[in-house]
N, C-alpha and C positions, 0 to 999 in steps of 0.2 A: 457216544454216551459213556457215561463214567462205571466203570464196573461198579457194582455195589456190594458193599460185605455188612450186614448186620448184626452186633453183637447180642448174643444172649448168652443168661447162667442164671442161676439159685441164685436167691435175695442175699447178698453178704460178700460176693464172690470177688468183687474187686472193678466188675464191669466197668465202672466210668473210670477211672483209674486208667484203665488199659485203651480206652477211649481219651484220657490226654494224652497218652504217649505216643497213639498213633497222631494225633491232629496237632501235638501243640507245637508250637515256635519258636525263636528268638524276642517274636515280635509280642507273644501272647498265642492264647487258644484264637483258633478260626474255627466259628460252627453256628449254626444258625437252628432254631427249634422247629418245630412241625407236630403241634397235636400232641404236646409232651415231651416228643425224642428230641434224640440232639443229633443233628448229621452235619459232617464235616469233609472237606472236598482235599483230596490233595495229590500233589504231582509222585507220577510214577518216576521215581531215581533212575536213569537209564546213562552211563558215559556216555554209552555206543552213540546217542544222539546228540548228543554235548557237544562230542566231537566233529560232528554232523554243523551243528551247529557253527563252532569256532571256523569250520572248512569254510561256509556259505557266508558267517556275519548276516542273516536273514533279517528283514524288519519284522518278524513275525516268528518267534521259539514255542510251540504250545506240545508238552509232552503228552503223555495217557495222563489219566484221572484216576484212582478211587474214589468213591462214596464209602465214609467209614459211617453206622450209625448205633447210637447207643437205643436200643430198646430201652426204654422203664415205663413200668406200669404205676400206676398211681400208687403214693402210700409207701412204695418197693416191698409191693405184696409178687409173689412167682408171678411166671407171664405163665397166663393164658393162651394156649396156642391157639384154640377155635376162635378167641375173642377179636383177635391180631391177625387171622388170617389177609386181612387187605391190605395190611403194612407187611407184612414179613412177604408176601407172596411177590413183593417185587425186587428181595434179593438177589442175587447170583448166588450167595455161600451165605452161609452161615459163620461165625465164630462163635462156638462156644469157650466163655472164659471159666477155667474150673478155680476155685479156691486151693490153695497150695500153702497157704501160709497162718500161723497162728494155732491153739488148740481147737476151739470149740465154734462151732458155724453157730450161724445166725436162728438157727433152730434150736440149738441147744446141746446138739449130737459132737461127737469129736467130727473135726475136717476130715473128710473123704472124700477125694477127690472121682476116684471112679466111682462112687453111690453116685454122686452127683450129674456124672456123664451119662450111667445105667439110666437117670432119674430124668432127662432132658430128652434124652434119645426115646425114652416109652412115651414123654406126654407127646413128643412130635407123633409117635406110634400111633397114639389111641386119638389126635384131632383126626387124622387121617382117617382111622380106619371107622370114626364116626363119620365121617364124609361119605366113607361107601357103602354102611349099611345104610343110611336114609334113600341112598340112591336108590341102593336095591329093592330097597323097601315102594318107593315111590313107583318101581319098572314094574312091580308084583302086581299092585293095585294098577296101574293103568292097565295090565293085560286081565285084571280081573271086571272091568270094564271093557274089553273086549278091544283095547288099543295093542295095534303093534309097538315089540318094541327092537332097540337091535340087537340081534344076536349076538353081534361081534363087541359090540360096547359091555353086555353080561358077562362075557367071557374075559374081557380084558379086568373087570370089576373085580369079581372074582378071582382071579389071578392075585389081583393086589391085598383082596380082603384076607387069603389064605396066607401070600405072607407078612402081612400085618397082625394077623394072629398067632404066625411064628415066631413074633420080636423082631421081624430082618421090615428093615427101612429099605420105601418105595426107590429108592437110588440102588440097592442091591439087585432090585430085580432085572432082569434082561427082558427089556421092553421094545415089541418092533416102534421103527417109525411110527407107522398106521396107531398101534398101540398107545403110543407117547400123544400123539395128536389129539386122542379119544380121552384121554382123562386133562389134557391140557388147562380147558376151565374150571376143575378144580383145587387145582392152586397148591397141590398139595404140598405137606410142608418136608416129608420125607424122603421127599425129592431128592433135596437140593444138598447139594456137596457142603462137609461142614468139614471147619479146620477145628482145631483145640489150642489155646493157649492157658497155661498150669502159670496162673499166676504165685509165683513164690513170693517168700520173703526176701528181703537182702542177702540173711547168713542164710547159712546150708542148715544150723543149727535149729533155727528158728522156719523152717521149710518140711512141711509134710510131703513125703517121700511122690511124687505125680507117677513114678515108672509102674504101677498096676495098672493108673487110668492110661496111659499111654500105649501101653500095652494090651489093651481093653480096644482104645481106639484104633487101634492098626488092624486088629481084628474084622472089626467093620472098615476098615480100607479108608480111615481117617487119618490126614499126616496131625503128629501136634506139634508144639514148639512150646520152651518155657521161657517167661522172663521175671521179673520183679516189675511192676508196674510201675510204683511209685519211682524209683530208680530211674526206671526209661522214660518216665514223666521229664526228670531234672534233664535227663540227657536232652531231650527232645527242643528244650527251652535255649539248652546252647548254642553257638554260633557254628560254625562248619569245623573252623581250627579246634576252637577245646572240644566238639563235640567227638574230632579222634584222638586229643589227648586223653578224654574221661574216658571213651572204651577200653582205649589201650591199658588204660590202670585197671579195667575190671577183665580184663582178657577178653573183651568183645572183638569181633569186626565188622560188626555193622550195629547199628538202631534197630531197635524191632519193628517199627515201619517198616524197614525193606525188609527185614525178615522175614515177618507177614505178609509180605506182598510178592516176595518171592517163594513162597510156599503155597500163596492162591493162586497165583500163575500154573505153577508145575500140579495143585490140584484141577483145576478148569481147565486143565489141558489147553493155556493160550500163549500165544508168540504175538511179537509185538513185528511190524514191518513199519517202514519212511515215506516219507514221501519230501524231495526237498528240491530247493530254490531260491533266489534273490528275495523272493515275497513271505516265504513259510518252510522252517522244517518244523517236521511233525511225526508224535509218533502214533500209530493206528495199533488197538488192539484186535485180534482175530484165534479162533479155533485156530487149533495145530493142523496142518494140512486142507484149512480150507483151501480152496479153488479160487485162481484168483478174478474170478467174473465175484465172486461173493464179496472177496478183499475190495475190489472196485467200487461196489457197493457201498462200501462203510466210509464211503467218499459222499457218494450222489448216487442216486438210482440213476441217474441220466448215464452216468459212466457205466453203470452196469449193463444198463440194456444197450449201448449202444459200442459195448466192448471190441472194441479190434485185435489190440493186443495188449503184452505187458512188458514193457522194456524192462529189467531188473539185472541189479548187481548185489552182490555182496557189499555190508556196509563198508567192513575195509579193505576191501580190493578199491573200492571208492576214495577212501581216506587215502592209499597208498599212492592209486593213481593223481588223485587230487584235482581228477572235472570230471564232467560225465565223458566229454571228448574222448580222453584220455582211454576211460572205458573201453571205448568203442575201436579206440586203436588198437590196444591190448586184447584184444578180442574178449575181456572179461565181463561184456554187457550183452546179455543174454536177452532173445528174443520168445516170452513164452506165448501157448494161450491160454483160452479161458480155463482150462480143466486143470494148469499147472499149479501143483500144490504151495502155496506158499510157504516158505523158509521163516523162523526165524532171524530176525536182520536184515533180510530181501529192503532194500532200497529198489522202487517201483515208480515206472513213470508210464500211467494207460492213457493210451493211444483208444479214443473213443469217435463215432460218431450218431449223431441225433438228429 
């Protein structure tokens, strides 16, 4: 499945904008609507399998995916957290895109870009933390009706409701397992890891300073990044060759595509692993040190449960040797099991039966 990142911000902020840059093409915009939004699928940039790739010639190349989606609410009135909870709740991250560019927002106030973040971060605050007084409210009256209720779920509630009334988002809290499980259906939106992109202007001149909201967001353990959207719109429309001649004249070295997508990586804590052959190279997304009975998994259940082992190499010890054979000669193809953490780059070939 395709990771998914969700854009949200304050009405004015540049949001679709920053949603061409991530999805558009040579070819045109690629995105299809749902209910208003506009979601847009695209391949994770990776060489490491490219090369993977040119080694094999496969009749089958299918990299990772994102899901980029642009939230709008009707009108381009603020989003409603509570109201969106069914859309948003099947994120992975969040992007919030803050305004960075121009004087005066779409409210009327000058551009502030960390009000703006303060201003995102409280209403995810308060859908939340109206999630958990109804609950609680709901557990009071069943035991005033003489229902049990469970201890351990009050307690976990509670926990979240007190820091939900501190300002600190449900993702700051240190939550056991067992804990994390118990509020799981409620979707909640302060959960989830959010990145920040400080949409600017072109010039520097014409650019509201972003490094207080940035600075604001690190705080809360947010990475941000900044681009011009419109700018990385043009870029995004170029072909591969002018797309690194036009960086280079802005001092870039990458698109904001990967940019962003290397910065929800290193926030989600994920590593990508291979899996290749005559038929298919491919790359598979996974947590940093899952276990590779889990990695198997994100193949077929069938592999998971009927794991024997996991053959794995380095992707370029692979590249270098130039076959799996070779691997195996060189003693560089390593025999794990199920419990062995996997690497980023691990090229993996599991050894199943059912």
């Amino acid at each position: 499945m395709a990771l998914e990142l969700y854009l949200i911000g304050t009405p004015g902020c540049g949001k679709t904008a920053v949603f061409d840059a991530l999805t558009g093409t040579p070819e045109g915009p690629h995105f299809t609507r749902r209910g208003g939004h506009r979601f847009g699928v695209v391949k994770v940039p990776d060489p490491r399998l490219e090369r993977l790739r040119d080694l094999y010639a496969p009749r089958k190349f299918t990299p990772a995916e994102v899901t980029f989606a642009d939230v709008s609410p009707p009108g381009g009135e603020a989003i409603r957290f509570g109201d969106l909870t069914p859309l948003l709740a099947n994120a992975d991250a969040f992007v919030l895109v803050l305004q960075a560019f121009g004087e005066i927002g779409r409210d009327g106030r000058p551009v502030d870009p960390a009000a703006q973040l303060e201003s995102v971060l409280l209403e995810l605050a308060v859908s939340d933390l109206e999630k958990v007084e109804r609950r609680l409210e709901r557990i009071a009256q069943e035991r005033q009706r003489g229902q049990r209720a469970s201890e351990a779920e009050v307690r976990t509630l509670e926990r979240c409701r007190e820091a939900l009334e501190a300002n600190r988002a449900l993702r700051e809290v240190d939550l056991s397992p067992e804990d994390d499980k118990r509020i799981r259906s409620f979707q909640f939106l302060s959960r989830k890891p959010i990145l920040v992109v400080a949409n600017t202007a072109e010039s520097a001149e014409a650019t509201v300073d972003p490094g207080p909201a940035e600075a604001l967001a690190r705080k809360h353990g947010i990475r941000g990044l900044r681009f011009c959207a419109p700018l990385e719109a043009e870029i995004a429309r170029l072909d591969a060759d002018a797309q690194v001649e036009f960086l280079r004249d802005y001092g870039l070295e990458e698109p904001a595509r990967v940019r962003l997508i290397q910065a929800a990586y290193a926030s989600l804590r994920l590593v990508s692993f291979f899996t290749v052959g005559d038929d298919e190279v491919r790359a598979w997304t996974i947590e940093t040190r899952a276990p590779a009975r889990t990695a198997a998994g994100k193949i077929h259940s069938d592999i998971e449960r009927g794991f024997i082992r996991a053959e794995t190499v380095a992707w370029d010890a692979l590249l270098e040797a130039g076959a799996w054979s070779r691997c195996r000669e060189r003693g560089t193809l390593r025999i794990e099991g199920a419990d062995y953490p996997v690497r980023d780059g691990d090229v993996i070939n599991f050894r199943f039966s059912v």
